[in-house]
Backbone bond lengths (Angstrom), bond angles and torsions (degrees), N, CA, C in turn:
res aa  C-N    CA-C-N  psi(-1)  N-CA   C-N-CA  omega(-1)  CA-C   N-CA-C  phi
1 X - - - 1.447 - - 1.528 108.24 -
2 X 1.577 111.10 130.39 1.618 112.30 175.51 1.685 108.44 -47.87
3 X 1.440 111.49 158.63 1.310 125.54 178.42 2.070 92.17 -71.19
4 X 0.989 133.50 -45.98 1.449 139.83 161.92 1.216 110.04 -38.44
5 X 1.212 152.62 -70.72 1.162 157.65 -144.23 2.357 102.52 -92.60
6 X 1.367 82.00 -29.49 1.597 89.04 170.99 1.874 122.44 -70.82
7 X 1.508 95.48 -54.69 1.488 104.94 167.83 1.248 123.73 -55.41
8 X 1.813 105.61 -26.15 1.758 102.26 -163.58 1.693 94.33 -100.54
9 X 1.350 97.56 -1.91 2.101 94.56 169.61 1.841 110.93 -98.97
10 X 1.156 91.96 -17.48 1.710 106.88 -175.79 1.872 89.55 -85.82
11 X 1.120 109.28 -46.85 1.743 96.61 -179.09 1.708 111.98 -73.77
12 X 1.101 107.06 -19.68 2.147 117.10 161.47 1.820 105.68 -45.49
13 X 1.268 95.05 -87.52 1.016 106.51 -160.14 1.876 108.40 -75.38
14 X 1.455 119.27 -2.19 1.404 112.78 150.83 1.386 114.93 -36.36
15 X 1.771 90.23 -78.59 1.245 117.77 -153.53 2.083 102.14 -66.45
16 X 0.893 117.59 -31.66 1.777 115.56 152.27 1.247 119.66 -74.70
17 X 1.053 153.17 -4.27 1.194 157.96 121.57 2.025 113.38 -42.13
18 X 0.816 106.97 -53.56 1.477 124.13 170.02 1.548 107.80 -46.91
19 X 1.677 95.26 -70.40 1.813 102.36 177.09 1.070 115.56 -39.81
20 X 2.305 115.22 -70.51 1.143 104.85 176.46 1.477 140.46 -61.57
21 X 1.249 126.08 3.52 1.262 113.93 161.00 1.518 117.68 -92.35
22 X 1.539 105.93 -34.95 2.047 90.06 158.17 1.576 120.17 -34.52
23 X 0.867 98.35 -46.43 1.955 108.57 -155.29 1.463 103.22 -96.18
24 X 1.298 106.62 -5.77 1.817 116.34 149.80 1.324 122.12 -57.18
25 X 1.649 84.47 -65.86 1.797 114.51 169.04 1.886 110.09 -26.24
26 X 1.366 91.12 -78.17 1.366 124.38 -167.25 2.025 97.57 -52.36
27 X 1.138 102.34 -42.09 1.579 87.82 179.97 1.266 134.81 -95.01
28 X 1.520 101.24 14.12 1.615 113.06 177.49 1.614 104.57 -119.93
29 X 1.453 108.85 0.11 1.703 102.64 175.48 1.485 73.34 -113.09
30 X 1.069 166.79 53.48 1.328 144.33 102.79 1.632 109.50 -68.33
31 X 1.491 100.77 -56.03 1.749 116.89 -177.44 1.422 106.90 -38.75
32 X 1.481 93.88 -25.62 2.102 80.49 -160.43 1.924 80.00 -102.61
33 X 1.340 117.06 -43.61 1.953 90.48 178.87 1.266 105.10 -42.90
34 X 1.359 130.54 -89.52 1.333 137.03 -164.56 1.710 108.55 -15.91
35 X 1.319 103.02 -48.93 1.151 100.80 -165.60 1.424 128.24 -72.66
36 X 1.665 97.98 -35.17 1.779 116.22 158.02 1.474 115.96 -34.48
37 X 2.021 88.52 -59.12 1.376 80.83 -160.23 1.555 131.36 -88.22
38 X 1.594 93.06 11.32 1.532 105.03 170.51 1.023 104.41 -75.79
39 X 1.378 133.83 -56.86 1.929 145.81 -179.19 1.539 95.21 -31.49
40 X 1.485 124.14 -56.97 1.053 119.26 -165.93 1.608 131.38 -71.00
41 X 1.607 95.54 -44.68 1.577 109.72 161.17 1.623 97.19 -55.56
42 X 1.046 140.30 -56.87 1.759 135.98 -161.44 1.669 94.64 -61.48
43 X 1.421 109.74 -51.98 1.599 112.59 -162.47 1.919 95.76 -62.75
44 X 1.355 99.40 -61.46 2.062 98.35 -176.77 1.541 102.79 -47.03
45 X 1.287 133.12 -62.02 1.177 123.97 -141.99 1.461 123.12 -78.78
46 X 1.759 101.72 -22.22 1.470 114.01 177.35 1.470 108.79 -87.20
47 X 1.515 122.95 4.81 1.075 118.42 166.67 1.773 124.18 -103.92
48 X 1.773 91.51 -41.70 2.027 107.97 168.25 1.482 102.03 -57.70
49 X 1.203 123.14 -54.95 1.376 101.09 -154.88 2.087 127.83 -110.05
50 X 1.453 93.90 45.06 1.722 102.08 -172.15 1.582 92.02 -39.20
51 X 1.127 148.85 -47.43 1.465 129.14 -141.77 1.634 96.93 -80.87
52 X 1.840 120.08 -35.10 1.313 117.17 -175.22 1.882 101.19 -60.64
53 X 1.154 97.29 -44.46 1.621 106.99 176.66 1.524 129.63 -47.15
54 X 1.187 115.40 -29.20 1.134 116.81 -156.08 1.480 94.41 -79.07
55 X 1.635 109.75 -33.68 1.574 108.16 -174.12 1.308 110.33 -74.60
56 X 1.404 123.89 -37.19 1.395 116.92 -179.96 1.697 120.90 -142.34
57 X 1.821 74.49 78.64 1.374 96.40 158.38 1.272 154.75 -123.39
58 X 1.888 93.47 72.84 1.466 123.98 154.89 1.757 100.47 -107.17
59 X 1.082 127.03 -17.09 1.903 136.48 -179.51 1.918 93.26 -79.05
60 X 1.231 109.24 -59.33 1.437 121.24 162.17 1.578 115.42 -33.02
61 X 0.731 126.48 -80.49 1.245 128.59 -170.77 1.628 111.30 -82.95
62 X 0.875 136.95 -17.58 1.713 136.56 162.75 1.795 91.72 -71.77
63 X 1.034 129.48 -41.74 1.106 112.33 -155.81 2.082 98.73 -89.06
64 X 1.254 111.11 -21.48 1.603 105.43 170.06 1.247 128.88 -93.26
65 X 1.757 94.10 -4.79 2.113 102.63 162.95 1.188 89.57 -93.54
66 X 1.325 139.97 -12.27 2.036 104.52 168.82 1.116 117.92 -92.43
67 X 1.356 116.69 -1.46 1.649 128.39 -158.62 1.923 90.86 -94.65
68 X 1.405 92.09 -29.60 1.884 74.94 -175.39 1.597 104.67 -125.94
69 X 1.474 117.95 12.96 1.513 109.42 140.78 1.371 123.44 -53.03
70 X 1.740 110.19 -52.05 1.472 153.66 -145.21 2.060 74.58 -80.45
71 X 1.484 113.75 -63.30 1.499 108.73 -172.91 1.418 114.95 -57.10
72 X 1.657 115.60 -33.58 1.187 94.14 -173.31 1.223 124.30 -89.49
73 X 1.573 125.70 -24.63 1.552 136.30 139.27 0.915 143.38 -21.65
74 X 1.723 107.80 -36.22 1.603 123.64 -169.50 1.566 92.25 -50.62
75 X 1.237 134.54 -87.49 1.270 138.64 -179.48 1.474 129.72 -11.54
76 X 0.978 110.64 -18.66 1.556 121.79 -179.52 1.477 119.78 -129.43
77 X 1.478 107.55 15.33 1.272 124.85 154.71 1.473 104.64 -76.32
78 X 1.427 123.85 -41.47 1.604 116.78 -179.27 1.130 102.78 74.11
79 X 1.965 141.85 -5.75 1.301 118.16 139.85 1.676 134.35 49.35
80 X 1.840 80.35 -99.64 1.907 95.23 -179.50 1.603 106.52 -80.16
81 X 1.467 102.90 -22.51 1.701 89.74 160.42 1.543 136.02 -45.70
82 X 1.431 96.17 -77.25 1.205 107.28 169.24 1.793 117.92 -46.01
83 X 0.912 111.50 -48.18 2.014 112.39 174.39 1.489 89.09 -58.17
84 X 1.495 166.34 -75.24 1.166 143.80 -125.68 1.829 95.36 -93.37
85 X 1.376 118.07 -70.54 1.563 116.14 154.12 1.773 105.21 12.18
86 X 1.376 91.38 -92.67 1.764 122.27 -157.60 1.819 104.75 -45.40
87 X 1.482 89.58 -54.91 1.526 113.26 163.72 1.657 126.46 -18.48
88 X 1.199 71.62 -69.38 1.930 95.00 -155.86 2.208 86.77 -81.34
89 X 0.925 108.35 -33.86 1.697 114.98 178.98 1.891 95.95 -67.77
90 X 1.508 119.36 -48.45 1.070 131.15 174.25 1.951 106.76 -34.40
91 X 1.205 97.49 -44.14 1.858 103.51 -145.86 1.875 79.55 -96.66
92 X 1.148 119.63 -52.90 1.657 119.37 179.16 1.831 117.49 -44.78
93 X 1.910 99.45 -40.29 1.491 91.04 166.53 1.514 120.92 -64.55
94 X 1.578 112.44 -35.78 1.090 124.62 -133.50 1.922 93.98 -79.89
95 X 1.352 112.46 -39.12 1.686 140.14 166.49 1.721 105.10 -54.96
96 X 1.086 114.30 -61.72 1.393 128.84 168.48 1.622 105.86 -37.89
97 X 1.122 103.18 -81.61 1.886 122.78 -174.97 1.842 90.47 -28.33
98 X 1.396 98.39 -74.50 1.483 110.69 -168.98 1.640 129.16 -36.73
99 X 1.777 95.56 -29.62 1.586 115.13 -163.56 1.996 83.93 -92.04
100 X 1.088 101.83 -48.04 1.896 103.33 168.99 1.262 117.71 -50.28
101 X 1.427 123.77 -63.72 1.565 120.22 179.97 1.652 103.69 -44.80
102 X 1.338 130.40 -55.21 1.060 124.41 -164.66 1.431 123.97 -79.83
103 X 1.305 93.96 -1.78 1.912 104.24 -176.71 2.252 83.70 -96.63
104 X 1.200 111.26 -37.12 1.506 107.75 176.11 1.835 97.12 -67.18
105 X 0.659 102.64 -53.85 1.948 97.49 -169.44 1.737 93.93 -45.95
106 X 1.546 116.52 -61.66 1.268 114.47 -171.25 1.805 126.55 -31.36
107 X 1.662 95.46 -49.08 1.389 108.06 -174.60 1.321 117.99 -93.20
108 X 1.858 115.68 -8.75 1.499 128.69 -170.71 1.804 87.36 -73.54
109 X 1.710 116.48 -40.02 1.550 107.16 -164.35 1.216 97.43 -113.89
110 X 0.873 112.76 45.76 1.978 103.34 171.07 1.491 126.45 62.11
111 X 1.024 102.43 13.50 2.074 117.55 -162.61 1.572 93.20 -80.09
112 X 1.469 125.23 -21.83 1.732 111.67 -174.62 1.428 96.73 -145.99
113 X 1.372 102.89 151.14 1.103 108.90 176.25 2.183 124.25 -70.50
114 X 0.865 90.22 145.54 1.935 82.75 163.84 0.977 125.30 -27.54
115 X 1.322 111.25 -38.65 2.064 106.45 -147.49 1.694 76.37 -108.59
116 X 0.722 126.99 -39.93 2.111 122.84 -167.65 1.451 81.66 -81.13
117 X 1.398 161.05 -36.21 1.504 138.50 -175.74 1.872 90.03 -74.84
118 X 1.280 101.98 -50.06 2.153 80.56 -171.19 1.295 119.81 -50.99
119 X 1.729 109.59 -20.88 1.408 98.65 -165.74 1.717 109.83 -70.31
120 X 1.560 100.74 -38.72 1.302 126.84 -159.90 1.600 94.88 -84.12
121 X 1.318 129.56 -27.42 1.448 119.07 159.57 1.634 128.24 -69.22
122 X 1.395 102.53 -13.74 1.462 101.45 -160.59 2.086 79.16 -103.76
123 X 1.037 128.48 -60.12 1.809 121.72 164.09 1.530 91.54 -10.87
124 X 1.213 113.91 -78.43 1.553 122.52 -147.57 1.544 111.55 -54.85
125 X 1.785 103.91 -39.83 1.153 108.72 -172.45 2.241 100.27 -67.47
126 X 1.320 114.99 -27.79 1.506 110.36 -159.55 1.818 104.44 -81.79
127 X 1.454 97.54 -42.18 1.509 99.29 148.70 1.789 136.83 -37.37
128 X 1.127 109.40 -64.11 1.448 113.83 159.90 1.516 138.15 -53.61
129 X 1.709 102.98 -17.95 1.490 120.47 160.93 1.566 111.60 -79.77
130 X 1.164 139.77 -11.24 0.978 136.59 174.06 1.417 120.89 -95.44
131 X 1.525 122.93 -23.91 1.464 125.42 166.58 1.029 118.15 -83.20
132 X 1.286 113.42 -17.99 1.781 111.89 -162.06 1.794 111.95 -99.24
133 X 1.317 113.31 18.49 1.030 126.58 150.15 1.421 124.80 -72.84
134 X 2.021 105.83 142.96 1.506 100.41 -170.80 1.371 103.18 -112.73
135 X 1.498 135.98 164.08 0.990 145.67 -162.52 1.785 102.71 -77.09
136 X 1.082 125.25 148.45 1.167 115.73 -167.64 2.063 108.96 -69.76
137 X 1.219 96.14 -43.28 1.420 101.05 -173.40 2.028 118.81 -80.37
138 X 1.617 100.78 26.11 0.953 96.36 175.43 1.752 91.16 -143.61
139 X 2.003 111.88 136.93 0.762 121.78 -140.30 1.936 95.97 -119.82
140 X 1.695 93.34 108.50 1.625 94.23 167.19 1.299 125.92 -68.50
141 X 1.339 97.89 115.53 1.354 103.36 171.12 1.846 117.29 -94.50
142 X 1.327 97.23 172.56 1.830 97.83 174.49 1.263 110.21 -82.36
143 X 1.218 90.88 127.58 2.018 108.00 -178.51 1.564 107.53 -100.48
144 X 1.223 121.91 21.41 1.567 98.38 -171.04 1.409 133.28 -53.72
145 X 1.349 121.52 -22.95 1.221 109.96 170.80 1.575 123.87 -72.38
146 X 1.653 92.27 -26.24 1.762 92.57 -171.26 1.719 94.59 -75.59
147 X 1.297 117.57 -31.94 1.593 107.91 178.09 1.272 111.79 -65.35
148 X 1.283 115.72 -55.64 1.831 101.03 -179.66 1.721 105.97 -50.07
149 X 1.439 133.67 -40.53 1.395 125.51 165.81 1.283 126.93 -37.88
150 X 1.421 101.32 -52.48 1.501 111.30 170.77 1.653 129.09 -67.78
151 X 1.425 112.59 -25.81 1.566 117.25 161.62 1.445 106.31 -77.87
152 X 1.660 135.13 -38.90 1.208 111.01 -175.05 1.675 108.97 -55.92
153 X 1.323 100.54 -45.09 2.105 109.06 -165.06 1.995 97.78 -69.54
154 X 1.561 115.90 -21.77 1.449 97.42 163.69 1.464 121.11 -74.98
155 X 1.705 104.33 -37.44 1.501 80.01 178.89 1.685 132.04 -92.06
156 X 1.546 99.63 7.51 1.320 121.79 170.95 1.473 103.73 -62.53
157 X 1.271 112.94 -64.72 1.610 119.13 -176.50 1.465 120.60 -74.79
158 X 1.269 117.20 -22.06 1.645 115.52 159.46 1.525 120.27 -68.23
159 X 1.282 100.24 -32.76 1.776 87.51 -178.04 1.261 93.66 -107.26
160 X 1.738 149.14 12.76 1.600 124.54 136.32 1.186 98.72 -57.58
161 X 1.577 126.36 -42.95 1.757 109.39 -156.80 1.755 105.22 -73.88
162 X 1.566 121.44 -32.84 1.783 110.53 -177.87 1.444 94.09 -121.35
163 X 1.389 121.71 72.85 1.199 128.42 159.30 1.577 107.85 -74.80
164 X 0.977 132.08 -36.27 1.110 153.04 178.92 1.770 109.08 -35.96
165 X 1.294 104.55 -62.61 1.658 114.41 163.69 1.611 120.48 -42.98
């Protein structure tokens, strides 16, 4: 495979790599709102409203054994884990992508030679093996939908950026 055709698949799957860890981000600081703000509706309501309670309390009490399953679990959801993780992988694609587009601009106009883009593609590629490791105590799961999300918005935003071609 040309050193061209490598960079411009290495700048693909950057820039989807990039997406899917936004939309990592994005779905575990929902996981942990939702989840707050259920604790909280469970915590206010079983306390404001004893008189609604008194009539129905089997709704009462289902709803304060999930409120402190849900409390004692929260913690081992890992939550804010996963958001700092996803994060910081977020900002490494996002540096990465950038150092790629411009190693693609280099060789798209003739500015470097072949053999000085492989060197500087194959760096880039040994670099990216070292971030894209996950912490042991946090557990990848299958994202396929958020990945197919994340390839539509890469190839959405790659061909706004070389529409031009």
């Amino acid at each position: 495979m040309k050193t061209r055709t490598q960079i411009w698949n290495f700048l693909s799957d950057s820039k989807t790599n990039e997406y899917l860890s936004s939309l990592i981000v994005k779905k575990y600081q929902k996981w942990d709102l939702y989840t707050n703000i259920f604790l909280v509706f469970a915590t206010s309501s079983s306390i404001a409203t004893w008189a609604i309670w008194k009539e129905m309390t089997l709704l009462w009490a289902m709803i304060i054994a999930i409120s402190q399953i849900v409390t004692l679990a929260k913690p081992h959801f890992l939550f804010p884990k996963y958001v700092k993780v996803f994060y910081e992988k977020s900002i490494q694609w996002q540096n990465l992508s950038l150092e790629i587009e411009e190693l693609w601009h280099k060789i798209d106009n003739s500015i470097i030679e072949e053999s000085e883009a492989s060197k500087i593609y194959f760096a880039l590629r040994k670099r990216c093996l070292v971030f894209n490791k996950v912490p042991e105590d946090i557990i990848f799961f299958d994202y396929n939908k958020l990945q197919d999300k994340a390839e539509t918005l890469c190839n959405y935003n790659i061909q706004k950026l070389y529409s031009y071609e």
